[in-house]
C-alpha positions in Angstrom: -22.3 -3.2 -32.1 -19.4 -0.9 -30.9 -20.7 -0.5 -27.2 -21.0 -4.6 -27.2 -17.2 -4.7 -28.6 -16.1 -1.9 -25.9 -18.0 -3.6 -23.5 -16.0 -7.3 -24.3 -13.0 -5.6 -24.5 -13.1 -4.0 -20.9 -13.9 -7.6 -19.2 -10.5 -9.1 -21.4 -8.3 -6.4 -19.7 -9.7 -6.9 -16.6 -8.9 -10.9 -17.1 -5.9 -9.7 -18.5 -4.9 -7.7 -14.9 -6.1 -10.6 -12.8 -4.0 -13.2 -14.5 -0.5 -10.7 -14.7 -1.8 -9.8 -10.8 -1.6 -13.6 -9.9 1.5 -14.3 -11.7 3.8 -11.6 -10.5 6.7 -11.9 -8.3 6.2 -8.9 -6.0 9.4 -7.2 -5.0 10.2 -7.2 -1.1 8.8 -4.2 0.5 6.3 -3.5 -2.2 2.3 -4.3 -2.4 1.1 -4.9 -5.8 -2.8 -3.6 -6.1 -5.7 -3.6 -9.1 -7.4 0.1 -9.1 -9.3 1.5 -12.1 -7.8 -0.4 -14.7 -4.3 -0.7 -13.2 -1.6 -2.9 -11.3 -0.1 -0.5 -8.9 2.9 -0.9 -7.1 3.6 1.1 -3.4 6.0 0.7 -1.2 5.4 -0.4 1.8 5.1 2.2 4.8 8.1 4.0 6.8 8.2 3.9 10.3 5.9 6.3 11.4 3.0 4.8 8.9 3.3 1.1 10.4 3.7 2.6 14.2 0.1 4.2 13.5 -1.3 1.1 11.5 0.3 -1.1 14.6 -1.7 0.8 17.1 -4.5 0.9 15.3 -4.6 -2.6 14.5 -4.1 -3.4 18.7 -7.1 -0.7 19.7 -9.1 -2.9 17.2 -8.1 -5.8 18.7 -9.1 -5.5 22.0 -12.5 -3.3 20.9 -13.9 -5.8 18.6 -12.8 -8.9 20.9 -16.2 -11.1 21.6 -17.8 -9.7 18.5 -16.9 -12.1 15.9 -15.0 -9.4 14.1 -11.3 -8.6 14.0 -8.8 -6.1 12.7 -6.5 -7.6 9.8 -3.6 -5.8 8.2 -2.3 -5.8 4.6 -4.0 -8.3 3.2 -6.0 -8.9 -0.3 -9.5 -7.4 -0.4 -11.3 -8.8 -4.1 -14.1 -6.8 -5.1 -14.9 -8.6 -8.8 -11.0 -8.2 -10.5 -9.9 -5.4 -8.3 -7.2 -6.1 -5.6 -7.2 -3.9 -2.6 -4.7 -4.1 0.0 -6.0 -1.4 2.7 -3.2 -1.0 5.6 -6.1 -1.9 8.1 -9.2 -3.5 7.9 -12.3 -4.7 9.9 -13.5 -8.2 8.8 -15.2 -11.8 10.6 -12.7 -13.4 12.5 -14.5 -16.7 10.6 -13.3 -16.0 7.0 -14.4 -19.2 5.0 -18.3 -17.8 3.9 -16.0 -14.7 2.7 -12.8 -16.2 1.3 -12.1 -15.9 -2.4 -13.0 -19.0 -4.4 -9.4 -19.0 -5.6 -8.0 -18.4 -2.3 -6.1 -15.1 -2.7 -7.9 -13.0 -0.1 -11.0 -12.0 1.3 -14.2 -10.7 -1.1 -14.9 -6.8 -0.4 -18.4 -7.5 0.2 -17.4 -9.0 4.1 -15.3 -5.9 4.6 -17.5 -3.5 6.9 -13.9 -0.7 7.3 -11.2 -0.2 5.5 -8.1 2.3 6.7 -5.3 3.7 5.0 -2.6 5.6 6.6 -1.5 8.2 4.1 2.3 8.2 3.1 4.3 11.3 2.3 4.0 12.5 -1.4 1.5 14.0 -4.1 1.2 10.0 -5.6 0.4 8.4 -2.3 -2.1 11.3 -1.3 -3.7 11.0 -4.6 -3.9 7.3 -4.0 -5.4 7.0 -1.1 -7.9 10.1 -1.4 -9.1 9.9 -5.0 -8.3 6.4 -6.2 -8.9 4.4 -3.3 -11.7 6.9 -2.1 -13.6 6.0 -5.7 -12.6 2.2 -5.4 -13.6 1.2 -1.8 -16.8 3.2 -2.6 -17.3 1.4 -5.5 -17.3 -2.0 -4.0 -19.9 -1.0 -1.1 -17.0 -0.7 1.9 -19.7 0.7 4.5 -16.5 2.5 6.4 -13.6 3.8 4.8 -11.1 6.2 7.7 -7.9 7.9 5.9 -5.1 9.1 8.3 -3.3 11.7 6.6 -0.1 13.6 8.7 -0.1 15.9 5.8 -3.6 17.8 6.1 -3.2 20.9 7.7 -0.9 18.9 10.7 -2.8 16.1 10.2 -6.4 14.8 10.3 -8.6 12.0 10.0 -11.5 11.1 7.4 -14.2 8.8 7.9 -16.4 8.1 5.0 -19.8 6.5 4.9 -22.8 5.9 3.0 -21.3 4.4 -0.3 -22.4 5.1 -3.4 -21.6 2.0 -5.6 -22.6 3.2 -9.1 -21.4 6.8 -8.1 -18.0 5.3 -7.2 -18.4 8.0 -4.1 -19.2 8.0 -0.5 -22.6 10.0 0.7 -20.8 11.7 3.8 -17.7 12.8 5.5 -16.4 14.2 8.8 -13.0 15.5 8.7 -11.6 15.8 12.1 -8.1 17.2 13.0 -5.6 14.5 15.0 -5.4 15.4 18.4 -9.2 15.0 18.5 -11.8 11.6 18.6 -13.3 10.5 15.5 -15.6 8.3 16.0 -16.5 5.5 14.0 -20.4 5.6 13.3 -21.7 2.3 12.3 -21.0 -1.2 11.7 -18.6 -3.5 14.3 -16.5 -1.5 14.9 -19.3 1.5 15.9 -18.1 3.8 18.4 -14.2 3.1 18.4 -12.5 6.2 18.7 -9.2 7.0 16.7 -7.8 9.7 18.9 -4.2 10.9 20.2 -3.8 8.1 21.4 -3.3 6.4 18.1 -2.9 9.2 15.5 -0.5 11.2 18.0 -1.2 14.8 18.8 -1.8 17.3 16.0 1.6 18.6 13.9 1.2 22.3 13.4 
């Protein structure tokens, strides 16, 4: 009896989220997310995170151009009740057999990468490498890349191989900026995030 009233009581706070989620009147220069049981609000990125995202979001461009598959940045990603709004993310240029029945973003399971650009400070790096990290694999995001200035001068992440009832990804390359990572599978296989994008490394 008490695991079928914890269990009722988890999906009415998840309704609960979705509805407040929907109904809020997001303050300029903030994003307002759903992530293990939260509405989380960031700000949006200084100048050196959206002159990353920017490039990254034009290499995309002209990679995946002809593949039926685009880059797409800050926008909602729905996996269930969660809200997601990754800084970059890979998705079919042709969004209607992937659009939210209600309209309000895209449904995770169309989502082959997801990227976040990591801002300065323990809550944004705790964010973007724990929570998010747990989220995205959670929802079965083949791809997920974190760009983080403040690793050891900077490096970038690629995760694959989700584990969805784990809530963690299988494997992960760790590769300092200044060097190519190289994205391993899906549409966007074989883009390489490299100087060119992430900048050299910042010893």
């Amino acid at each position: 009896m008490s695991a079928l009233v914890s269990e009722v009581t988890v999906v009415n706070l998840d309704q609960v989220l979705w509805q407040a989620w929907k109904s809020m009147d997001v303050p300029e220069g903030f994003r307002a997310e759903i992530i293990e049981g939260t509405i989380t609000l960031s700000p949006t990125g200084e100048t050196r995170h959206f002159t990353v995202n920017r490039r990254l979001g034009r290499a995309l461009y002209d990679y995946l151009s002809g593949t039926g598959y685009g880059p797409a940045q800050d926008g909602n990603v729905i996996a269930d009740l969660k809200v997601f709004i990754p800084d970059v993310f890979v998705a079919p240029d042709d969004t209607d057999d992937i659009e939210h029945p209600e309209g309000v973003g895209v449904l995770a399971s169309g989502v082959s990468m997801v990227v976040e650009t990591v801002s300065p400070g323990a809550e944004a790096r705790k964010r973007d490498h724990v929570l998010k990290r747990r989220a995205y694999a959670g929802a079965g995001i083949p791809v997920y890349v974190i760009i983080d200035d403040c690793d050891e001068g900077g490096t970038v992440t690629v995760l694959t191989g989700p584990d969805r009832e784990r809530r963690a990804y299988e494997y992960s390359a760790r590769i300092p900026c200044g060097k190519e990572a190289v994205i391993p599978e899906g549409p966007a296989k074989g883009f390489v995030i490299g100087p060119g994008i992430t900048g050299e490394r910042r010893d």
